[in-house]
TIGU-185141 format. One record per atom (N, C-alpha, C): x, y, z; residue in one letter. Coordinates in steps of 0.02 Angstrom, whole numbers, plus 50000, padded with zeros to 5 digits. Each point is the difference from the previous one (the first is absolute). Example, Ala and Ser with C-alpha at 12.3 -4.5 7.8 and 13.67 -1.06 7.14 Angstrom:
2
506604971650390A;499555005950000A;500455006050000A;499825005349964S;500425005950003S;499615005550037S;
//
This chain:
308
488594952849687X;500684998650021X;500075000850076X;500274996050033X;500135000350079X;500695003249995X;499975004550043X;500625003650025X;500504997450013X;500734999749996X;500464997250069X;500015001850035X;500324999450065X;499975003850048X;501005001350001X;500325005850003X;500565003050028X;500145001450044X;500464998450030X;500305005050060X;500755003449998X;500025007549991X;500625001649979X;500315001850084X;500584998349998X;500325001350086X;500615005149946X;499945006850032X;500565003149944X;499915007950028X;500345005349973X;500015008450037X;499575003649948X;499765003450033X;499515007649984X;500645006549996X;500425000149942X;500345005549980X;499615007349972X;500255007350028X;499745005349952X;500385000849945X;499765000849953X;500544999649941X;499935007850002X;500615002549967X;500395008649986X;500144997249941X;499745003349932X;500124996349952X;500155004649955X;500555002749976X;500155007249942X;500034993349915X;499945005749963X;500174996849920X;500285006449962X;500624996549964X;500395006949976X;500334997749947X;500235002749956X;500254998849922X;500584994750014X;500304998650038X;500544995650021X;500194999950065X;500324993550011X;500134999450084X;500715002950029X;500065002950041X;500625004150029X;500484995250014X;500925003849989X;500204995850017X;500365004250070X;500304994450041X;500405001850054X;500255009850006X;499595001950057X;500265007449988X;499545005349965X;499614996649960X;499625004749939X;499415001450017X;499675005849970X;499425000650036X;499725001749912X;499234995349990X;499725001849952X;499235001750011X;499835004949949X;499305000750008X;499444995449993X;499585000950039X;499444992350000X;499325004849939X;499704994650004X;499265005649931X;499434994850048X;499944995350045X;499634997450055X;500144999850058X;499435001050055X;500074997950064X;499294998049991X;500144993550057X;499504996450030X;500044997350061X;499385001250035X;500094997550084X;499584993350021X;500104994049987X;499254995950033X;500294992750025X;499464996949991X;500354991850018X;500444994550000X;500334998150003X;500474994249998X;500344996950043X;500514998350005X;500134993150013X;499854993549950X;500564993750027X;499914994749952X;499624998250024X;499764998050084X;499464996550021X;499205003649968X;500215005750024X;499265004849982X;499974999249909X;500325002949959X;499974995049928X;499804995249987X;500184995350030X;499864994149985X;499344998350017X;499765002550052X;499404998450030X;499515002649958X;500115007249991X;499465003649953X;499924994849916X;500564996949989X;500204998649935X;499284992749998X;500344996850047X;499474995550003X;499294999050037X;499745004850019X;499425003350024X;499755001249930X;500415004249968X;499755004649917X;499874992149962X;500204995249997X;500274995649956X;499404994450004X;499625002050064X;499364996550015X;500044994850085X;500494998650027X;500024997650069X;499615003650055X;499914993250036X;499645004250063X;500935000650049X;499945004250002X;500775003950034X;500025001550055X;500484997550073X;500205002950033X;500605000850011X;500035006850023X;500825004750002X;500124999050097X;500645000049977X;500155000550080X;500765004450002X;499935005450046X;500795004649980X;499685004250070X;500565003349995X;500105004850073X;499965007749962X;499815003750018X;500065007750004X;500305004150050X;500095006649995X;500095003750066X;499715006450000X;499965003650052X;499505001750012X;499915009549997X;500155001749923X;500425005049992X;499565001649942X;500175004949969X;499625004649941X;499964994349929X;500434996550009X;499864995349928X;499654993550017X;499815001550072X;499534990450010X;499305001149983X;499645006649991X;499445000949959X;500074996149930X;500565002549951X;499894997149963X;499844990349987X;500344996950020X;500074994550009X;499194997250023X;499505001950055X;499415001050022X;499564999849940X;500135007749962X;499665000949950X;499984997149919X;500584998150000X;500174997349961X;499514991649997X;500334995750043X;499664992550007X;499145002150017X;499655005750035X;499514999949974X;499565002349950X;500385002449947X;499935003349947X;499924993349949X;500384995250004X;500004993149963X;499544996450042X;499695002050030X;499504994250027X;500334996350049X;500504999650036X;500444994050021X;499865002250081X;499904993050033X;500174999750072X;500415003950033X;500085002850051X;500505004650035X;500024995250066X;499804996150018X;499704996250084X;501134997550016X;500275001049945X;500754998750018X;500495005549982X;499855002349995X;500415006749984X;500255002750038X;500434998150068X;500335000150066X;500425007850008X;499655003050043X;500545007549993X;500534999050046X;500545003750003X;500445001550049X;500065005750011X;500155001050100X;499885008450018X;500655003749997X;500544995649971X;500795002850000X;500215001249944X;499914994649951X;500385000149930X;499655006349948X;500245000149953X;499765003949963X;499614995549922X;499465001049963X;499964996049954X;500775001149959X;499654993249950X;500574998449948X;500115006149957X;500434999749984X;499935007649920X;500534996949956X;500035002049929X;500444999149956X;500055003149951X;500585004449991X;500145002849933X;500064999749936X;499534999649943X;500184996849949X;499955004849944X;500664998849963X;500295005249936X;499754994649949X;499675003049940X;499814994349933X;500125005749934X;500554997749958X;500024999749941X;499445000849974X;499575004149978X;499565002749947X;500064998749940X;500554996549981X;500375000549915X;499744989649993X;500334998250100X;500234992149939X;499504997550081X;499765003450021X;499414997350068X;500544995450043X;500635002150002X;500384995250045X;500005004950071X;500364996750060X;499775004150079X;500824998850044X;500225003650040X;500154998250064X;499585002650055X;500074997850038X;499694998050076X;500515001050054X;499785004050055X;500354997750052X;499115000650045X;500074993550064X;499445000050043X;500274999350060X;499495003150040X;500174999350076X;499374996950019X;499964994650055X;499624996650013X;499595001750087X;500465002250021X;499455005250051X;499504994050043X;499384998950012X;499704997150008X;499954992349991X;500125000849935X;499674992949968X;500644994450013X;500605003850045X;500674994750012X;499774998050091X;499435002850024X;499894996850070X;499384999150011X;499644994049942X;499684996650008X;500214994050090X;499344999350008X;500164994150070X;499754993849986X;500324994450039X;499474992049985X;499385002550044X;500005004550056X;499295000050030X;499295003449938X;500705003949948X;499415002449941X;499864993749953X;500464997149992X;500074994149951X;499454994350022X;499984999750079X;499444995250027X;499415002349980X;499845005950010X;499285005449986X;499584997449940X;500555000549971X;499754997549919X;500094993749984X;500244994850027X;500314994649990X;499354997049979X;499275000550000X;499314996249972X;500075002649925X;500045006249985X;500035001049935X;500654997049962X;500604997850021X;500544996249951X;499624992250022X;499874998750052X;499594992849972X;499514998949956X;499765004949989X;499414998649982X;499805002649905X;500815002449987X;500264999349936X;499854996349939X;500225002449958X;500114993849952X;501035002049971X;500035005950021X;500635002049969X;500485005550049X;500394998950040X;500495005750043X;500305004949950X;500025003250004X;500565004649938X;500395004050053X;500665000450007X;500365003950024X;500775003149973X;500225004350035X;500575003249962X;500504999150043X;500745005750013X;500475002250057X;500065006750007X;499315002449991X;500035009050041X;499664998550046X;500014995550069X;499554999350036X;500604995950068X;500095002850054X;500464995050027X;500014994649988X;500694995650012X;500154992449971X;499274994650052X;500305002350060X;499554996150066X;499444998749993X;499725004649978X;499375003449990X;499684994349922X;500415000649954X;499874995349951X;499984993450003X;500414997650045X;500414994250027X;499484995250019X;499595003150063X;499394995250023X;499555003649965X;499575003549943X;499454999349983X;500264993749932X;500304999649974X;500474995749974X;499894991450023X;500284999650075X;499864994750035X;499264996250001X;499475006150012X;499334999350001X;499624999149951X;500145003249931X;499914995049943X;500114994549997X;500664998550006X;500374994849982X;499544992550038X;500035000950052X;499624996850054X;499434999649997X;499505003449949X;499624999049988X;499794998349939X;500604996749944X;499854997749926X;499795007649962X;500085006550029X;499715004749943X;500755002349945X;499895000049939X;500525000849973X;500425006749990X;500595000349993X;500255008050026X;500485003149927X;499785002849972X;500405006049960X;500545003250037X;500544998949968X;500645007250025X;500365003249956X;499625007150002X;500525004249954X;500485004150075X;500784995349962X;500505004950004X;500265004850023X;499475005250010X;500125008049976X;499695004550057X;500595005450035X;500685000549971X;500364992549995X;500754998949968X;500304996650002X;500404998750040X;499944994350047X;500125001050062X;500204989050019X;500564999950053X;499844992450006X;499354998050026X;500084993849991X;499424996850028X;500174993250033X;499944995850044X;500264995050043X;499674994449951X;500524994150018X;499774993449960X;499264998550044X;499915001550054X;499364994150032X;499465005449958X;500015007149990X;499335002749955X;499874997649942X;500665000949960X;500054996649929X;499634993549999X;500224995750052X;499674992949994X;499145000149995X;500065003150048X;499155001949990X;499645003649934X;500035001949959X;500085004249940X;499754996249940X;499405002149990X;499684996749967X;499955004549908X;500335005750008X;499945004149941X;500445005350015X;500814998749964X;500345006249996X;500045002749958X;499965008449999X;499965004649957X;500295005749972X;500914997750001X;500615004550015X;499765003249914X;500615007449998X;500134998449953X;500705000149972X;500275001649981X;500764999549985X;500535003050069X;499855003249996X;500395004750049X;500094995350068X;499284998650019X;499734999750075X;500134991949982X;499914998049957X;500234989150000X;501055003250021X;500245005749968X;500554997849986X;500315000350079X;499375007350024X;500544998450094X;499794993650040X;499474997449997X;499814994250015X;500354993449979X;500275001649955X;500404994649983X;500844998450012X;500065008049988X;500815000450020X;500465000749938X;499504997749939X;500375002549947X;499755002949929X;500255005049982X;499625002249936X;499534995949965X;499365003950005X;499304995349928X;499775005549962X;500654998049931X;499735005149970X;499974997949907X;500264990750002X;499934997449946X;499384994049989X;499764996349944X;499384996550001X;500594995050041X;500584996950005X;500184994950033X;499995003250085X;500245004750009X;499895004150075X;499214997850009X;499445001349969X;499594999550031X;499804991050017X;500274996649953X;499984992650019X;500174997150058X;500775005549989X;500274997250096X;499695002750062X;499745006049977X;499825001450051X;499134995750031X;499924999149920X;499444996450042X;499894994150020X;500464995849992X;500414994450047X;500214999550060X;500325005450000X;500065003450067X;499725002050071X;499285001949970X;499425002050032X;499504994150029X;500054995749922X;499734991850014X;500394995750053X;500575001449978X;500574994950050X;499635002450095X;500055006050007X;499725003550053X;499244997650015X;499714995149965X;499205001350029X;499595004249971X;500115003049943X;499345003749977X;499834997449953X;499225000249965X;499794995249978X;499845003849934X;499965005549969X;500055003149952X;500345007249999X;500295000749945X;500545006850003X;499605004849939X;499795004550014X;499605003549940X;500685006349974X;500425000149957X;500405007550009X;499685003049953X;499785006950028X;499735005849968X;500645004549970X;499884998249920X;500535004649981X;499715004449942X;499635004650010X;499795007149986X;499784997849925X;500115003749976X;499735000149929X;500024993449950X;500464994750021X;500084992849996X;499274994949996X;500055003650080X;499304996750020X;500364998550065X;499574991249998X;500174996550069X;500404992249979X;500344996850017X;500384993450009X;499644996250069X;500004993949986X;499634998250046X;500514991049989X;500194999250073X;500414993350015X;499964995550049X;499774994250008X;499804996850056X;500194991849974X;500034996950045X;500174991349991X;499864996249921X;499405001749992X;499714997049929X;499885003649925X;499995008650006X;500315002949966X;500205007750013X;500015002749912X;500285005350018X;499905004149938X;499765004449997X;500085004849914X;499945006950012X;499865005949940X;499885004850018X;499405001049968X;499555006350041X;499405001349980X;500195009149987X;499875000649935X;500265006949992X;499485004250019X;500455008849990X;499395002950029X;499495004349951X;499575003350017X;499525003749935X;500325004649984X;499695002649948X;500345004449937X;499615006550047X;500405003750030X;499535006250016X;500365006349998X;499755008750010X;500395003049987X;500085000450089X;500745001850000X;500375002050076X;499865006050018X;499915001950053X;499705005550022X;500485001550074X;499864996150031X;500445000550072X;499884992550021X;500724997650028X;500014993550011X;500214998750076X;499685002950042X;500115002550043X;499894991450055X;499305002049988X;499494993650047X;500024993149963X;500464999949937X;499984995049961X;499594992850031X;500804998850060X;500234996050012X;499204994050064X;499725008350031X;499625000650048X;499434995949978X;499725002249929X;499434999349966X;500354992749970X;500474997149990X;499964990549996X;499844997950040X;500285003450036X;499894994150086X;499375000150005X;499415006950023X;499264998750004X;499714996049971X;500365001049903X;499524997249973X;500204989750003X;500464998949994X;500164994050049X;499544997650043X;500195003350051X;499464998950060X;499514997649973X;499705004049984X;499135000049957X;499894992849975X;500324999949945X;500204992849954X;500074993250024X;500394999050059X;500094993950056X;499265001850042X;499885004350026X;499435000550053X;499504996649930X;499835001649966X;499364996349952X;500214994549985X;500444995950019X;500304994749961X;499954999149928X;500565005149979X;499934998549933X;500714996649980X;500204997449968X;500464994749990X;500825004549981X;500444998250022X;500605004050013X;500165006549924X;499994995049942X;500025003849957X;499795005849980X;499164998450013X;499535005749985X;500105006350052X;500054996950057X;500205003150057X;500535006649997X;500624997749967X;500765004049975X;499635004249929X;499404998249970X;499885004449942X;499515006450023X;499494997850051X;499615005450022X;500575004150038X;500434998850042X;500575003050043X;500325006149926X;500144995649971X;500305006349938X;499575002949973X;499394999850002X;499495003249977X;499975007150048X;500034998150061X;499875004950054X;500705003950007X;500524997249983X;500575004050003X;499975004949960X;499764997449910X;500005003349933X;499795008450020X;499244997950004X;499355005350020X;500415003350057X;500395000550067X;500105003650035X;500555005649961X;500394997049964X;500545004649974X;499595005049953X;499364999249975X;499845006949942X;499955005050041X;499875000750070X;499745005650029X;500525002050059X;499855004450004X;500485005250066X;499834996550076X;500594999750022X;499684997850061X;500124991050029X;500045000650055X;500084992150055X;499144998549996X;499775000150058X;499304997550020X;499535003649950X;500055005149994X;499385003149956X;500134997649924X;500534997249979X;500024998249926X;499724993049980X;499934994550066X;499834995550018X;499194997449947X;500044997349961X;499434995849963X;499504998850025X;499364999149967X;499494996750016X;499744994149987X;499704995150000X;499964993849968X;499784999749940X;499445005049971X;499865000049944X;500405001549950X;500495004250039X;500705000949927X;500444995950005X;500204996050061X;500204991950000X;499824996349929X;499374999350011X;499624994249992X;500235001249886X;499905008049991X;499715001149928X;500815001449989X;500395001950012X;500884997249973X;500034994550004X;499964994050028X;500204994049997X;499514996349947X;499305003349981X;499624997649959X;500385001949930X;500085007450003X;500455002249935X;500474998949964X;500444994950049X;500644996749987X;499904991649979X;
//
């Protein structure tokens, strides 16, 4: 099998990650029965996701230059992965993010601070600009400044490489990116601020993915959790549900489609199959604890999708 080749443009977050019998509400303070300290971010997720998933992978994200940019270092070379872009800054602080998870039903809130990975430069974006040509697949997110996304974006584009966009956080996005947008990957929430109006019915997701089309994008993938995935573009449209697995923490769910995506288009494998390995890689991330480290391998890819 020949590799694809990836390029994820996206942030190197530390995840602060507690797990406790239920999630607090406003005011409350509950006891946690986990702590965990290590990798994440959606860019850094994603990257590991499809590195794990079998791509030849390059990451590109900013750090800073502080007690948690070891990890990030150690981390991408712990997966084997290139570091030659991994851009520090001598001001910011890395990314970090707090995340509380339900132990009972593996559901999460999040709050992230982006630190670093929001002052990315085009002089970094040029640096690397051989590795997004030289692609088969861009994958990017919006924890990473807009600008900053904007022209590595352009530089695909301009160069025929095709571009993934998850969403996330949920955040606008300008019609001239959208146009360019070769694979969107909202999911309810994040189509509904993008859109301007609630998607939260099977006809919501129709309009919205009309919506997205009307705009220039050329396929709308919505990731809706335990559903699976919906998938809508000019000529069709259905749903591809997701695997039968037990939930564990659904933390990186979202992280681990997109890689495994990536993966799927970089091998040219045909759209469908493509949205089934993606739920495959979503499935497998939710049994285990954890963003990047819960992240699949190809061989357990490969033997769920055989099983099913």
């Amino acid at each position: 099998m020949v590799k694809g080749k990836v390029c994820v443009l996206g942030s190197f977050i530390v995840d602060l990650m507690m797990r406790a019998p239920r999630l607090p509400v406003p005011g409350e303070t509950v006891k946690g029965t986990i702590f965990k300290i290590g990798p994440g971010g959606k860019g850094s997720n994603q990257g590991v996701a499809a590195h794990r998933a079998g791509a030849d992978t390059t990451m590109i994200t900013k750090i800073g230059n502080d007690e948690f940019a070891p990890i990030a270092l150690n981390s991408f070379e712990g997966e084997g992965m290139i570091t030659d872009y991994i851009f520090k800054d001598e001001t910011a602080d890395t990314g970090a993010a707090l995340i509380m998870v339900d132990e009972n039903t593996g559901q999460n809130k999040i709050i992230v601070t982006l630190g670093a990975s929001d002052k990315l430069t085009q002089e970094e974006i040029d640096l690397a600009s051989e590795q997004i040509i030289n692609s088969d697949i861009l994958l990017i997110q919006l924890e990473t400044n807009f600008d900053a996304l904007e022209y590595a974006v352009s530089i695909a584009y301009a160069n025929e490489v095709p571009i993934i966009l998850n969403p996330a956080p949920a955040d606008m996005v300008s019609d001239e990116v959208l146009a360019r947008i070769d694979y969107l990957t909202p999911n309810e929430s994040e189509a509904s601020v993008l859109c301007g109006f609630p998607v939260k019915t099977d006809e919501d997701l129709r309009k919205a993915g009309l919506y997205f089309l009307d705009k220039g994008v050329k396929n709308v993938i919505f990731t809706l959790g335990e559903k699976g995935a919906f998938l809508m573009n000019r000529t069709q449209q259905g749903m591809f549900p997701a695997f039968d697995v037990n939930i564990i923490d659904t933390t990186g769910a979202g992280d681990a489609f997109n890689g495994g995506l990536a993966v799927a288009l970089a091998e040219k494998m045909p759209l469908d199959q493509a949205i089934t390995f993606a739920n495959a890689v979503g499935a497998l991330n939710v049994t285990k604890i954890g963003t990047a480290p819960a992240m699949p391998f190809r061989e357990e890819i490969n033997l769920l999708i055989e099983e099913n």
